[in-house]
N, C-alpha and C positions, 0 to 999 in steps of 0.2 A: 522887449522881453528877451531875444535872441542873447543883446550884450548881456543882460542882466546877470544869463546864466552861467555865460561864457566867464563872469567873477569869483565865478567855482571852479573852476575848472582845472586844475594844478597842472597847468603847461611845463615842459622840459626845457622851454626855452622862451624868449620871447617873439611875440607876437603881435603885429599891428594892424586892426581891422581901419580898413575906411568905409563909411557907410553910403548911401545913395545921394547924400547931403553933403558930402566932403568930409564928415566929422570923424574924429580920429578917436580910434579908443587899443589902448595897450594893456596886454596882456603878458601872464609868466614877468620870470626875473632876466637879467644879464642883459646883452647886445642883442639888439633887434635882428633875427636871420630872414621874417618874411612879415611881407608888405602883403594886406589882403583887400582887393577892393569887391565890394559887393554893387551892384549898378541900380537895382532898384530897391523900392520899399516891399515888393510883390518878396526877394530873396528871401530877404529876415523873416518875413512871417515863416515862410513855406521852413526856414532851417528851425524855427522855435517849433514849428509843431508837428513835423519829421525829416531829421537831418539824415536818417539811413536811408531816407532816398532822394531827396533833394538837393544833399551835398554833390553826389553824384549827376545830376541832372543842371545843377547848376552850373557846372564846369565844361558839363558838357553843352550848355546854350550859352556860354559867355559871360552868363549871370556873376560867376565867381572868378576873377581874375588873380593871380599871381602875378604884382608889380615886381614884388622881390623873393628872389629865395627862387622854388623850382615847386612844381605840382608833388612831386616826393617827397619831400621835405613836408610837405603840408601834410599830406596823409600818414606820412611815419608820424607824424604830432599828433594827428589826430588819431590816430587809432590806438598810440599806445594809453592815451587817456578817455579811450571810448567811456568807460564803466562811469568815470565822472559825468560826461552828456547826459548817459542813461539816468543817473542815481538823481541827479540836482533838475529835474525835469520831469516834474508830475505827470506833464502830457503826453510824452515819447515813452516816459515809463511804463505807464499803462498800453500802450500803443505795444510796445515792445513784449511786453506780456501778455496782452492778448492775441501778437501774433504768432508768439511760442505755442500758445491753448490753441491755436485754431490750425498749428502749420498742416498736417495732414488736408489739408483742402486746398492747400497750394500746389499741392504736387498727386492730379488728379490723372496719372499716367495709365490710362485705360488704352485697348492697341490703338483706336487711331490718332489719341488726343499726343500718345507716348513718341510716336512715328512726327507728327506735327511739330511739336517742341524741339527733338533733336532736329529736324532740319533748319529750323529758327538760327542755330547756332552753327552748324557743321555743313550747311550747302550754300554759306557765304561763297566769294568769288573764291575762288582756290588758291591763285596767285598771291592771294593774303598771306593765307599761308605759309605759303614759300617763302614769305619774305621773311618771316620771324623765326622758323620752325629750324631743325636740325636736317640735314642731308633727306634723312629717311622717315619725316615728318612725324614724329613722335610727338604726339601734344598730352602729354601727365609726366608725371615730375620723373625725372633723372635721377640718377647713384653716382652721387661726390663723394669719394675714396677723399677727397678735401679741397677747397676751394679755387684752388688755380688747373683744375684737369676742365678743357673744352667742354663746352655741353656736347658736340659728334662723340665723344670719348665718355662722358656722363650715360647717353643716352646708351652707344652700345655696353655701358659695363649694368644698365639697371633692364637690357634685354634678359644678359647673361645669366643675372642675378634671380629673375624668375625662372627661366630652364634651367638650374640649378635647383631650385627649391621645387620641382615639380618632377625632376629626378625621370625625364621622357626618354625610351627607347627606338629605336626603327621598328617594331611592331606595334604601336600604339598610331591606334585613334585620338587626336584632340581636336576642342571646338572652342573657339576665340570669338568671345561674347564681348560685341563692341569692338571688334576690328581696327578701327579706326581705318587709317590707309595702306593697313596691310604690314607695316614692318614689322612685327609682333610674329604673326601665320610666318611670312615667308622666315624671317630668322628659326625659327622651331625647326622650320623642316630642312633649313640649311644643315643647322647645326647637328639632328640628331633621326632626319630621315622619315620621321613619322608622317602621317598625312593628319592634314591638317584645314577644318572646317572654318573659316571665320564668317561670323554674322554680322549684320551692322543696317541701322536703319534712316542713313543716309546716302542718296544716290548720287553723289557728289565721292563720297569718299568708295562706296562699292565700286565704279566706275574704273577710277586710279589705281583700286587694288587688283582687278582684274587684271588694269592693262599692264600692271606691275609685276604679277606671276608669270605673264606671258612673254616678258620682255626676261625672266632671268630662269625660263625656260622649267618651270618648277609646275607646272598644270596639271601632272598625274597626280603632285603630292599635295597641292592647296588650290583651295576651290572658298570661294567667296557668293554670299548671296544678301540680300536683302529679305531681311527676316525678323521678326521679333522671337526675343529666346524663348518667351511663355510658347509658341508654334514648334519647337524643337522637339522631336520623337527619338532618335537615332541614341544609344550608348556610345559614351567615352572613358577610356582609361585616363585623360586627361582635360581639365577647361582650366582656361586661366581667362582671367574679364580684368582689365586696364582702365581705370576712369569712365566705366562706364557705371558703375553703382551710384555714382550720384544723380544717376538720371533716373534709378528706380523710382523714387517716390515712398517717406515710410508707409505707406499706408500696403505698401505690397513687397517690402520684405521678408514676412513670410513665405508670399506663393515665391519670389526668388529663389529663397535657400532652398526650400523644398524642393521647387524643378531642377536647380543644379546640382541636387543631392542624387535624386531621382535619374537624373541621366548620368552616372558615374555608375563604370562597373565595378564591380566590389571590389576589383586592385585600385579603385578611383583615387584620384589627389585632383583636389580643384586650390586654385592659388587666388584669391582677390586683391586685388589692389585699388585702394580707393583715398580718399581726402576725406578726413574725418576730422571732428573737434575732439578735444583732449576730454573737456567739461560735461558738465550738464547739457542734455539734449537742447538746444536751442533756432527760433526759426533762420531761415536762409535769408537775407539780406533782402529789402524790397528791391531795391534799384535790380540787385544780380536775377530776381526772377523774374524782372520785368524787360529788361532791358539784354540780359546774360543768356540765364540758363531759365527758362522758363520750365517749371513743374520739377527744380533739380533741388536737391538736398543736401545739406554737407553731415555727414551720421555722425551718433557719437559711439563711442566702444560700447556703452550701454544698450545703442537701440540695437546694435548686430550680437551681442550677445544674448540679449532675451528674446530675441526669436531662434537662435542657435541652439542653445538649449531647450525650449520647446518642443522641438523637433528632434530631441539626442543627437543630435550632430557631433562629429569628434575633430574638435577646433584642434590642431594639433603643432600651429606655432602662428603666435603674434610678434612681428615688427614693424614696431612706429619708430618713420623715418619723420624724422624732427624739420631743419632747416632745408633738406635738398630739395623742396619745391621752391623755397626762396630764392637760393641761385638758382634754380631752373629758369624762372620768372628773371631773374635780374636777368641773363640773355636772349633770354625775348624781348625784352622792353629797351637793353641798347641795338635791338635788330630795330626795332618799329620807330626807333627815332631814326637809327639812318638812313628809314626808308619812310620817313614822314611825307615828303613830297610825293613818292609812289601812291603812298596809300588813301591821299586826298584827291590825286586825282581819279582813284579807283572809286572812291563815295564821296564824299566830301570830309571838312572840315570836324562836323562836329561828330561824323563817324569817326574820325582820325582818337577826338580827344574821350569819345565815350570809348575806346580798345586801347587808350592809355590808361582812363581811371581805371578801367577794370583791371590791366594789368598787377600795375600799382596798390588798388585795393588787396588781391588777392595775395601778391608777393606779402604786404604787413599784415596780412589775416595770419599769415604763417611766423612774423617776426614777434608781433605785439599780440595777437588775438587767439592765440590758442589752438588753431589749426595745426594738424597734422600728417602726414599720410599713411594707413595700416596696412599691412602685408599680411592676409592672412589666411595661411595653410589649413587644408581641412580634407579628411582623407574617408573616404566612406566605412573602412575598417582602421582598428586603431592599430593594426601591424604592420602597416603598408608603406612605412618610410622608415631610415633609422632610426635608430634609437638618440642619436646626438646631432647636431645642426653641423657638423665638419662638415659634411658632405654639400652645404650651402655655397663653401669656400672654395672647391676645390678646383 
């Protein structure tokens, strides 16, 4: 049944499956680019009857091999013709739509379940990190001015780029929701003197950012805790929150906005940045919140808008940055090959190949699948920034 479907399929190029039996079946038109061997007859069921999470699983147990061509190559194939799998496959269809109808129970981010999940993802070993990451461990997407600037050079010009649009003085309070490891807090206070609260609810990464304020001598002006933001009481004239909304959960972006609305003093400006889809609301990937990001969401401009409004909130600039999480992603994924051997002997093997598919996935989520990332300003009074975005640039 798997091949049967895969005869729908309008590939970009061609393709050569071999199945658990030797037998050979060819797909698309032109010069064969990839060789796909499947190992058992267990594969083929599990991809006819869901490949959004079995594809993934399968490459990551060996099940799915690349004789020819490269694991990228497969997934830029594959994903740029997802909508064909989905469309010519009654049983994933349905599968796929009812777990659009049901996503809100995947992402049950209550505080301790919310605390749980991030650390799933964010209290791996650290040295992972380091291996793929930029100088100052920035893990969400970079600002490519265009495609041959370093990601070290990406990442400080897309620090820059939010304290510019958030427009912070040396007498301001701000509170950095989702911390990460700190280079977000500390750059604020470098650059513009304010003091500077970040939250974050992994103790892997509080740890680092602590010992990272200490080491560049900056302790009166940023302070890091471990906290959940719903726990937050204190006013700020400023929050900005980095990749950390996708770990909301729709089911509680409401109480979000509201709280970060709520903790803005009335000169407030809060800055989000997050990974969004372009489309219709749709659910998060099985593999990614089984294996990824567990209870995490990728929003569409729809879901953050209808709770926005709700609540009169005054959205006061949207930008969707298009491809800079793809090269983002393209330099981490040639960091994780050169340090493929590191990172196997840090878990093993098929840890190695399930932090490449996800790589990978992710980077074509953003070439082929409509992912994107928003930027978006929101100021507690509608007077409280200029009137024209120069001041973004300058």
């Amino acid at each position: 049944m798997f091949f049967f479907i895969l005869k729908k399929v309008k590939f970009k190029s061609r393709i050569i499956f071999v199945d658990y039996k030797d037998n050979i079946f060819k797909f698309g038109k032109g010069k064969a680019t990839l060789r796909i061997k499947l190992t058992n007859k267990s594969i083929e069921r599990k991809l006819f009857l869901n490949p959004g999470l079995h594809f993934g699983e399968g490459y990551m147990n060996g099940e799915i091999i690349v004789e020819e061509g490269t694991i990228e190559q497969l997934i830029d194939e594959v994903t740029s013709v997802y909508d064909d799998f989905v469309h010519n496959n009654f049983f994933y269809r349905f599968y796929e739509n009812l777990s659009s109808n049901v996503k809100v129970f995947h992402q049950l981010n209550e505080l301790v379940s919310a605390k749980r999940n991030v650390r799933h993802h964010y209290d791996l070993k650290e040295d992972l990190y380091k291996l793929f990451l930029d100088k100052d461990m920035q893990y969400s997407c970079a600002y490519f001015h265009n495609e041959n600037i370093s990601l070290e050079q990406a990442q400080i010009d897309k620090k820059n780029h939010i304290i510019n649009k958030l427009q912070i003085t040396s007498d301001m309070d701000v509170l950095d929701i989702g911390c990460g490891w700190g280079g977000m807090s500390i750059e604020i206070a470098k650059q513009t003197g304010a003091s500077v609260k970040g939250i974050t609810l992994s103790e892997n990464q509080y740890a680092t950012a602590s010992k990272r304020v200490q080491e560049e001598g900056l302790s009166e002006k940023v302070s890091f805790q471990i906290q959940d933001y719903r726990k937050e009481t204190k006013k700020y004239d400023r929050i900005v929150s980095v990749g950390m909304f996708e770990h909301v959960g729709i089911k509680y972006f409401r109480t979000f906005f509201k709280k970060t609305h709520d903790l803005l003093k009335d000169n407030g400006v809060f800055l989000l940045h997050t990974i969004g889809q372009r489309g219709i609301p749709t659910a998060t990937s099985h593999w990614i919140r089984k294996y990824i990001f567990p209870g995490g969401y990728i929003p569409s401009l729809s879901d953050i808008v209808n709770e926005t409004q709700k609540l009169d909130i005054n959205i006061t600039d949207i930008e969707i940055l298009r491809l800079h999480y793809a090269h983002t992603i393209t330099h981490w994924y040639k960091n994780i090959l050169n340090n493929k051997e590191q990172i196997i002997k840090m878990f093993d093997i098929r840890f190695y190949r399930m932090w490449e598919f996800y790589l990978l996935a992710s980077k074509y989520s953003f070439v082929n699948m409509g992912n994107v990332v928003f930027q978006i300003q929101i100021a507690k009074n509608i007077n409280n920034l200029p009137l024209t975005r120069n001041y973004m640039y300058n």
